[in-house]
Backbone as XML, in Angstrom:
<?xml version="1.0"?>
<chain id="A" units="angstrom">
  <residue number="1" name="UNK">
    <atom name="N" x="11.234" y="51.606" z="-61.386"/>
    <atom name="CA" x="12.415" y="51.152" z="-62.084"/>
    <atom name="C" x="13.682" y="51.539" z="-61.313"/>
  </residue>
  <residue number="2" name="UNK">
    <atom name="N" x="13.586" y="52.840" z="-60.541"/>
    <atom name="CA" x="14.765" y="53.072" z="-60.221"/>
    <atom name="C" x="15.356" y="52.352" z="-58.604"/>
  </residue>
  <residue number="3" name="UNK">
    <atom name="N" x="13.856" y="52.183" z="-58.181"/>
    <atom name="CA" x="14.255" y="51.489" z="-56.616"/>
    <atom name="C" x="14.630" y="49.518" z="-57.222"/>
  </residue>
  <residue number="4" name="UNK">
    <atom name="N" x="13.908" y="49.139" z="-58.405"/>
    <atom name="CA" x="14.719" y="47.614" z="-59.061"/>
    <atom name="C" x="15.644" y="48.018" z="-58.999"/>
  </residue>
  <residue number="5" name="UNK">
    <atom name="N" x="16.169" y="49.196" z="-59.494"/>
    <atom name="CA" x="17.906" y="48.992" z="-60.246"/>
    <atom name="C" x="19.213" y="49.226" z="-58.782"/>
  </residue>
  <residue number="6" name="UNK">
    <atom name="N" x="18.249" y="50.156" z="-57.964"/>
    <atom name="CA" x="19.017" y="50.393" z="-56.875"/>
    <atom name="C" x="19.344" y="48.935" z="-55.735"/>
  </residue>
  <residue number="7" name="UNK">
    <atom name="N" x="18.113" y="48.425" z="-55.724"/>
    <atom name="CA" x="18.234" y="46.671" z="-55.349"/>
    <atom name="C" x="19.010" y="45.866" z="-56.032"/>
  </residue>
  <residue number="8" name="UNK">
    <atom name="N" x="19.342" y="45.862" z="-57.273"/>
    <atom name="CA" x="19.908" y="44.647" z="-57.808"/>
    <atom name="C" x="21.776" y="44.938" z="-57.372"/>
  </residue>
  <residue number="9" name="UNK">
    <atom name="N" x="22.072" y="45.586" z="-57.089"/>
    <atom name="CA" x="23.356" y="45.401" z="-56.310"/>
    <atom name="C" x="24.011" y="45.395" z="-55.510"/>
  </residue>
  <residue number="10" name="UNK">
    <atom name="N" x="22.664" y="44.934" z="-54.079"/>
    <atom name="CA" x="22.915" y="44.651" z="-53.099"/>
    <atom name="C" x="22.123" y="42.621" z="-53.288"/>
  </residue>
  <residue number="11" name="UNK">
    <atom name="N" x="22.498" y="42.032" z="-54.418"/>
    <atom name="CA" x="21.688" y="41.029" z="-54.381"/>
    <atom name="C" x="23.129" y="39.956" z="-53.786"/>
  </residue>
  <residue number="12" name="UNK">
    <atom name="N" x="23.046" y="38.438" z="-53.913"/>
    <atom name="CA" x="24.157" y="37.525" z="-52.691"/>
    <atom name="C" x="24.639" y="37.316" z="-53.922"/>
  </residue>
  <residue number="13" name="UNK">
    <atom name="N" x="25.895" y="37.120" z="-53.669"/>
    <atom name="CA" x="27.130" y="36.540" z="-55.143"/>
    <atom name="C" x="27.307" y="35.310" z="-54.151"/>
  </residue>
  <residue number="14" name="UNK">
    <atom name="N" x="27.611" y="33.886" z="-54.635"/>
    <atom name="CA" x="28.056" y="33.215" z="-54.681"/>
    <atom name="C" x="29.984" y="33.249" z="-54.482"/>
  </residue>
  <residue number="15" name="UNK">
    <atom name="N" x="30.342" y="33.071" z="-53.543"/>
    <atom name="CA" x="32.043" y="33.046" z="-53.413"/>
    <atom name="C" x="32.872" y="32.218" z="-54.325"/>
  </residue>
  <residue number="16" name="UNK">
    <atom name="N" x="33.624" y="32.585" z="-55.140"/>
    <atom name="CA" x="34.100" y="31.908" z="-56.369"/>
    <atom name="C" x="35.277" y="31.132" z="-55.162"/>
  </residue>
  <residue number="17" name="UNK">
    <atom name="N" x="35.211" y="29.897" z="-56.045"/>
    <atom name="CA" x="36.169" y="28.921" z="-55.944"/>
    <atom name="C" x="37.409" y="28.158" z="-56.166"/>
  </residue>
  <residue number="18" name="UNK">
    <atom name="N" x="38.570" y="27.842" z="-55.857"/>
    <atom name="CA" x="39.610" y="27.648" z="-56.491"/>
    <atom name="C" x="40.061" y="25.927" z="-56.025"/>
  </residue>
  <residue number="19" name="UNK">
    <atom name="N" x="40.899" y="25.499" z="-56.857"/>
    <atom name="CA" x="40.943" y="23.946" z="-56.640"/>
    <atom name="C" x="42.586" y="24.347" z="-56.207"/>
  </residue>
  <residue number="20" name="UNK">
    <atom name="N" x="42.561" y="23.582" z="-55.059"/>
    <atom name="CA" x="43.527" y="23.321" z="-53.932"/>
    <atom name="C" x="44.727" y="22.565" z="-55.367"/>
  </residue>
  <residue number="21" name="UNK">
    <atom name="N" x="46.141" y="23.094" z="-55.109"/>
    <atom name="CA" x="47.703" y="22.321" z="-55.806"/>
    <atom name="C" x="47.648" y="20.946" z="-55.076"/>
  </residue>
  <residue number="22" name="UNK">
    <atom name="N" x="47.587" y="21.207" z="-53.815"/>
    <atom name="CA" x="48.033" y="19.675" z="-53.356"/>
    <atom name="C" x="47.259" y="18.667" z="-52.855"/>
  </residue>
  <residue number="23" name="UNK">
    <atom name="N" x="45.524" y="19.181" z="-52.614"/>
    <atom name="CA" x="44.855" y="17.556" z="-52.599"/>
    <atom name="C" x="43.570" y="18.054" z="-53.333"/>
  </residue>
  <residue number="24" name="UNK">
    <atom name="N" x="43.043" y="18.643" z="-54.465"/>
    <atom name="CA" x="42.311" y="19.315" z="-55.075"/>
    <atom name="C" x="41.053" y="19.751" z="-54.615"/>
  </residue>
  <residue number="25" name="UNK">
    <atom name="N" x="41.238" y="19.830" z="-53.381"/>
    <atom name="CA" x="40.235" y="20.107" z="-52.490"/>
    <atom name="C" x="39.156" y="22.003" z="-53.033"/>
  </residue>
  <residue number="26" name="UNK">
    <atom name="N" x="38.483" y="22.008" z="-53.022"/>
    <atom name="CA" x="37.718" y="23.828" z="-53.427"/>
    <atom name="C" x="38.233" y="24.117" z="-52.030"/>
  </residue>
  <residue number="27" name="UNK">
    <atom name="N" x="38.613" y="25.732" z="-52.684"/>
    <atom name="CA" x="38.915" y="26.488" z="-51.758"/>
    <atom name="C" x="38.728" y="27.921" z="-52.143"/>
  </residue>
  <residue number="28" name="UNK">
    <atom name="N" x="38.526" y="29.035" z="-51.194"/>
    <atom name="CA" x="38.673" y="29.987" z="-51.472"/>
    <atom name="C" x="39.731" y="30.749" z="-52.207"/>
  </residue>
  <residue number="29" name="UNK">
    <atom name="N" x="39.764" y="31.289" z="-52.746"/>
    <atom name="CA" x="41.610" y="31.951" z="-53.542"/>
    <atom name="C" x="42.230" y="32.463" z="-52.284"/>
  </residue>
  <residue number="30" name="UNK">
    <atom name="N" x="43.470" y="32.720" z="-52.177"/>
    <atom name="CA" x="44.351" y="33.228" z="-51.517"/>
    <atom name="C" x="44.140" y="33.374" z="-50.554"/>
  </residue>
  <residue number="31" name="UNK">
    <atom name="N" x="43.520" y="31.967" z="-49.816"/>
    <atom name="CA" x="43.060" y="30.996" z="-48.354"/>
    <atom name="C" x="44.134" y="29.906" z="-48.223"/>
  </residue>
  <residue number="32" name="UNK">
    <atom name="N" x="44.859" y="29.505" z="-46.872"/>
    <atom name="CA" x="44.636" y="28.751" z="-46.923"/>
    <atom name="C" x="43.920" y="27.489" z="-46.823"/>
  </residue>
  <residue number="33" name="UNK">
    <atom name="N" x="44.385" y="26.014" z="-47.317"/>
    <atom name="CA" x="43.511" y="25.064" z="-47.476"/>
    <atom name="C" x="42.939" y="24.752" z="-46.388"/>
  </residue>
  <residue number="34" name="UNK">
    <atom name="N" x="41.797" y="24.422" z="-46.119"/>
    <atom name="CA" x="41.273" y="23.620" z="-44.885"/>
    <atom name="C" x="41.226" y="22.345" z="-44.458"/>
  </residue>
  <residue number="35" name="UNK">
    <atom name="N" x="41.589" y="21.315" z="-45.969"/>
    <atom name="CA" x="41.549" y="19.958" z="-45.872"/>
    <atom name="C" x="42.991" y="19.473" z="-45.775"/>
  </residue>
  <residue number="36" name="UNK">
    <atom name="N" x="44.311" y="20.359" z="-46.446"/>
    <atom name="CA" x="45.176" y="19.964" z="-46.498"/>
    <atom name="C" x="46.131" y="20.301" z="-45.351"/>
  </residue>
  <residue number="37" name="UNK">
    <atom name="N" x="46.342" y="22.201" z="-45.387"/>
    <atom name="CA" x="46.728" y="23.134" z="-44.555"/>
    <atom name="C" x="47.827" y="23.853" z="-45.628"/>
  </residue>
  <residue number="38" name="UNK">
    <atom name="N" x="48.098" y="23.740" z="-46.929"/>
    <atom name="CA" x="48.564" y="23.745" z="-47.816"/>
    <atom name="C" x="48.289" y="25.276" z="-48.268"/>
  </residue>
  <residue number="39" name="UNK">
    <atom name="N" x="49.521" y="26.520" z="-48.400"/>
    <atom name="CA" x="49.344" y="27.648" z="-49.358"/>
    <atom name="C" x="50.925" y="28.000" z="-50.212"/>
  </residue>
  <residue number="40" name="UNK">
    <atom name="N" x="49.871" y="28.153" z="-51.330"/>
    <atom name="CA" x="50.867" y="28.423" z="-52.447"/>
    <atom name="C" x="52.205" y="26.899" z="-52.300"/>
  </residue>
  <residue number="41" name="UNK">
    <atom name="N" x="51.700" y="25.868" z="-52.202"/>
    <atom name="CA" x="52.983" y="24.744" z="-52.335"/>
    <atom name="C" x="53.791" y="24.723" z="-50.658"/>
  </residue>
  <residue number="42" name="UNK">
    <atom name="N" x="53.186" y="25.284" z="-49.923"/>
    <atom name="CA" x="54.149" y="24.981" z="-48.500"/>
    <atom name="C" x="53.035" y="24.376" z="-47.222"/>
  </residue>
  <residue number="43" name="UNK">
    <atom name="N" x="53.576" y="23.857" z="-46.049"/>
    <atom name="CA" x="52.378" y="23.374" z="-45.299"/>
    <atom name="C" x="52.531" y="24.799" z="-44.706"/>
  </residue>
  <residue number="44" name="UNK">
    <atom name="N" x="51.552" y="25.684" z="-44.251"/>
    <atom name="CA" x="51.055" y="26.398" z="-43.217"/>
    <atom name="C" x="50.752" y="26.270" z="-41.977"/>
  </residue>
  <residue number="45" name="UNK">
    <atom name="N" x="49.806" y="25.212" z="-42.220"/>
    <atom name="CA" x="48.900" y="25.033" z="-41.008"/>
    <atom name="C" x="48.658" y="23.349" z="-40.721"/>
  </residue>
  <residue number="46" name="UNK">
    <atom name="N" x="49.107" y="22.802" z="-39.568"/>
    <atom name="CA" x="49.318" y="21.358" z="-39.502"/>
    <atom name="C" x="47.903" y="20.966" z="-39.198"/>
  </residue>
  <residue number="47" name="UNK">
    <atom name="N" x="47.143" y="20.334" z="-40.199"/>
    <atom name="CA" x="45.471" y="19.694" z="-39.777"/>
    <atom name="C" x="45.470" y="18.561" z="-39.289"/>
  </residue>
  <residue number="48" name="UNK">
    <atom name="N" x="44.531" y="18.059" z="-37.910"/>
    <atom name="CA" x="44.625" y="16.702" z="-37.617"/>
    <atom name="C" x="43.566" y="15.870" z="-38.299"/>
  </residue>
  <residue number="49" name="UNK">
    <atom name="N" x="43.995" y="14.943" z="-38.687"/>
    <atom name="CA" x="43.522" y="13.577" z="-39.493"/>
    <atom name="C" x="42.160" y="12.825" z="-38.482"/>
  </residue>
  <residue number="50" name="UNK">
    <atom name="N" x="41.261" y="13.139" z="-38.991"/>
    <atom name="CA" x="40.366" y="12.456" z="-38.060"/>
    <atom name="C" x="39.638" y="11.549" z="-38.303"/>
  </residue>
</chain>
């Protein structure tokens, strides 16, 4: 029981997700966007359109 309990909190979490302000793209929280280049409402990062 005690080597289960010592395992169960090294088990994989899933990375929670956040929906992008300006093209509702998932994103990580307090990332910026990858589809847009978009943080917190400003461009950051200029992405090329491909």
């Amino acid at each position: 029981m005690r080597l289960r309990t010592r395992k169960a909190s090294h088990r994989p979490v899933a990375p929670e997700l956040a929906k992008c302000a300006q093209c509702g793209a998932a994103v990580r929280p307090h990332r910026v966007c990858p589809a847009c280049g978009y943080y917190k409402g400003r461009q950051v990062v200029s992405v090329a359109v491909a």
